[in-house]
N, CA, C and O of each residue as an XYZ file, in Angstrom:
228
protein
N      23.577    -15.606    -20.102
C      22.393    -15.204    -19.368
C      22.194    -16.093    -18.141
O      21.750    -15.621    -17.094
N      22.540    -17.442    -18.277
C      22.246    -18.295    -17.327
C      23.259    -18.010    -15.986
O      22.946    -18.181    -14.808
N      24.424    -17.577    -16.453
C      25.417    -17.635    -15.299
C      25.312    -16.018    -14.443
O      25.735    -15.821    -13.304
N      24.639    -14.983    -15.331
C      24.541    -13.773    -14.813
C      23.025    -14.143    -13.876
O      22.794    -13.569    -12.811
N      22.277    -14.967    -14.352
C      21.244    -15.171    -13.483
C      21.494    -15.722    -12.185
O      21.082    -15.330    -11.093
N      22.316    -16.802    -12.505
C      23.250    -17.649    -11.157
C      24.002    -16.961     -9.907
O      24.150    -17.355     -8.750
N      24.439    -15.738    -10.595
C      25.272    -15.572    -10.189
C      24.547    -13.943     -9.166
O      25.157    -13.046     -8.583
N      22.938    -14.210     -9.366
C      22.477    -13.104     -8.974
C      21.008    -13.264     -8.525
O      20.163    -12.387     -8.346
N      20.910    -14.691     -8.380
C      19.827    -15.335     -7.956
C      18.925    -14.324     -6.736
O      17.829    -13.767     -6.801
N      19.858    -14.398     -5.758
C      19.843    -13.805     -4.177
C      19.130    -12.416     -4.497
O      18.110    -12.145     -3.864
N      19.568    -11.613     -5.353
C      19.419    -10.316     -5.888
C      17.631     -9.860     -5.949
O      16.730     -9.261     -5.362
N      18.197    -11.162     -7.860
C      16.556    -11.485     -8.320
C      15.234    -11.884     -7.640
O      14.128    -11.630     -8.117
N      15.463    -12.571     -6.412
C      14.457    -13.335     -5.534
C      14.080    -12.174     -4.378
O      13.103    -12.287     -3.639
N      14.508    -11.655     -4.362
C      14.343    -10.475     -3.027
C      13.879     -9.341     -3.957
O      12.860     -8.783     -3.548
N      14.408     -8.842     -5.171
C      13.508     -8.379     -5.956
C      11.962     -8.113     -6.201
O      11.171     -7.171     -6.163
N      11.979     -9.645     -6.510
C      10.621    -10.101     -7.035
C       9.862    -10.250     -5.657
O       8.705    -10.657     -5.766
N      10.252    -10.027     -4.564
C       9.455    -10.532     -3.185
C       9.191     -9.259     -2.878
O       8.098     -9.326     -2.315
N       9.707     -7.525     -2.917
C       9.860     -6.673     -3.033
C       8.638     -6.148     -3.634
O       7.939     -5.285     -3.102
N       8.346     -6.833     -5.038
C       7.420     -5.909     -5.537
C       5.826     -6.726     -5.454
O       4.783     -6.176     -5.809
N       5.905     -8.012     -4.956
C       4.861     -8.634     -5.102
C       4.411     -7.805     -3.743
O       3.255     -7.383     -3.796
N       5.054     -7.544     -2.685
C       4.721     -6.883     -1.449
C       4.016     -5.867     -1.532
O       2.987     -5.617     -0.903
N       4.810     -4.937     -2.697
C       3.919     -3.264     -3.040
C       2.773     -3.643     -3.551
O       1.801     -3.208     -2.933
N       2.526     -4.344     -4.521
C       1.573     -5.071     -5.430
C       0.510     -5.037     -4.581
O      -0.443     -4.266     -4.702
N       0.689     -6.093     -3.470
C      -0.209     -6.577     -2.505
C      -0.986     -5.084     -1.813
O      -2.190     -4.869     -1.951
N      -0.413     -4.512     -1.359
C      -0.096     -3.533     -0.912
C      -1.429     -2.447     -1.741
O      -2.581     -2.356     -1.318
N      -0.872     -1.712     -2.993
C      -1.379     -1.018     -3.058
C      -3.007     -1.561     -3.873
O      -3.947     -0.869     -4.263
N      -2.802     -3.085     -3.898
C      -4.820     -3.704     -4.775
C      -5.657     -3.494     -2.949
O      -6.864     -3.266     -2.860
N      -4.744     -3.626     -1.685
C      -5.314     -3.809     -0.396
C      -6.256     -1.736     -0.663
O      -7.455     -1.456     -0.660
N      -4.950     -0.735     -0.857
C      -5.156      0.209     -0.905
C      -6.691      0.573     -1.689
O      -7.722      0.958     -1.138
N      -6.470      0.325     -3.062
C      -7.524      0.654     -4.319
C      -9.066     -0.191     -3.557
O     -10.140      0.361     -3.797
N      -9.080     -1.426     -2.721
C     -10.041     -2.376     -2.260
C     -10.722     -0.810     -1.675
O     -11.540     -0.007     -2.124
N      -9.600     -0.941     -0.022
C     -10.621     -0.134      0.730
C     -10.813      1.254      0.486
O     -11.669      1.701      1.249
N     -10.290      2.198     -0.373
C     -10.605      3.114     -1.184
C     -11.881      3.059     -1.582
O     -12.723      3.806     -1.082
N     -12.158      2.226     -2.468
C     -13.588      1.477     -2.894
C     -14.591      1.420     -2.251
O     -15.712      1.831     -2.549
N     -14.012      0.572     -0.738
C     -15.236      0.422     -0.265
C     -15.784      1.696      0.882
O     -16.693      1.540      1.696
N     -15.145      2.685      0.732
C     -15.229      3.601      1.462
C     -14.082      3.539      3.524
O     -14.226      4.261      4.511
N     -13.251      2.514      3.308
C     -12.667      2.347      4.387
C     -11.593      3.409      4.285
O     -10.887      3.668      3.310
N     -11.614      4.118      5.794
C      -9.999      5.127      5.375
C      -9.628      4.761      6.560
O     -10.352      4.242      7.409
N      -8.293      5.061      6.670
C      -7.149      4.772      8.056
C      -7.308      6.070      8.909
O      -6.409      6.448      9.660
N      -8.226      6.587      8.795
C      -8.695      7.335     10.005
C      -8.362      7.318     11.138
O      -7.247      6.802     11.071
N      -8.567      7.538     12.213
C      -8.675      7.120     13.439
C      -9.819      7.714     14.350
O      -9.840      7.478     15.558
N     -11.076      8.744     13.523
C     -11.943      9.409     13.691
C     -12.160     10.291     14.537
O     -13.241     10.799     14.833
N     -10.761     10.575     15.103
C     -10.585     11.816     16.592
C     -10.509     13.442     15.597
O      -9.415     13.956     15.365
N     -12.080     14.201     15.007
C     -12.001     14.785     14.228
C     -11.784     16.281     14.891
O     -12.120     17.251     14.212
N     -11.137     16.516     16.420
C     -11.007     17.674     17.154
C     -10.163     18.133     16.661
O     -10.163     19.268     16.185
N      -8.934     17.091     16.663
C      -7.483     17.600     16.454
C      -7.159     17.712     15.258
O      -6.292     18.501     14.883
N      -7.872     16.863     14.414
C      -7.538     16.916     12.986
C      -7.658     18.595     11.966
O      -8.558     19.432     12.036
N      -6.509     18.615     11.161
C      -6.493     20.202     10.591
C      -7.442     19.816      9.313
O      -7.901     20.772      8.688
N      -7.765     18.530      8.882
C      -8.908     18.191      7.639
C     -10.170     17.588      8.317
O     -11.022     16.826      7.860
N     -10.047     18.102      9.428
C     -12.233     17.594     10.083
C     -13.052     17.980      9.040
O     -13.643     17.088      8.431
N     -13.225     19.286      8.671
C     -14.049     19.852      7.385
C     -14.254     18.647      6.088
O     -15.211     18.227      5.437
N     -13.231     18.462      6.124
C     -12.992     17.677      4.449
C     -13.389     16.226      4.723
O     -14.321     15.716      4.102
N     -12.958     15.812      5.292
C     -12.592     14.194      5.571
C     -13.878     13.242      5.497
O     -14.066     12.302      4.725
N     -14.798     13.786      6.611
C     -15.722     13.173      6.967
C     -16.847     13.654      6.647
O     -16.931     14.845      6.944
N     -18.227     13.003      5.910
C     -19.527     14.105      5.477
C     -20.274     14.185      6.666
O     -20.139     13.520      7.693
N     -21.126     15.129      6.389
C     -21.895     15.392      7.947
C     -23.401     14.473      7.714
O     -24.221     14.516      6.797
N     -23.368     13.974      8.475
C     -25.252     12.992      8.088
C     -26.250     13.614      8.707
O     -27.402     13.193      8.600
């Protein structure tokens, strides 16, 4: 086990850097989900989901 680990270190470490990234990634996602933040860009002319997207106040 030790020498298949050795021998695959490079592998394992880029791996694990890989998923801590998505990780990061999708708790950032679930946050602003939450707090009502979307990646909008609020230009609701062009958009084919104006109806849906945004409530009317």
């Amino acid at each position: 086990m030790l020498s298949w680990l050795t021998a695959n270190i490079g592998t394992v470490l880029i791996t694990l850097f890989l998923i801590a990234i998505v990780v990061i990634i999708v708790v950032k996602l679930r946050k602003d989900k939450k707090k009502g933040v979307s990646s909008c860009g609020g230009n609701c002319a062009h958009c084919a989901m104006s109806g849906t997207c945004h409530q009317k106040k």
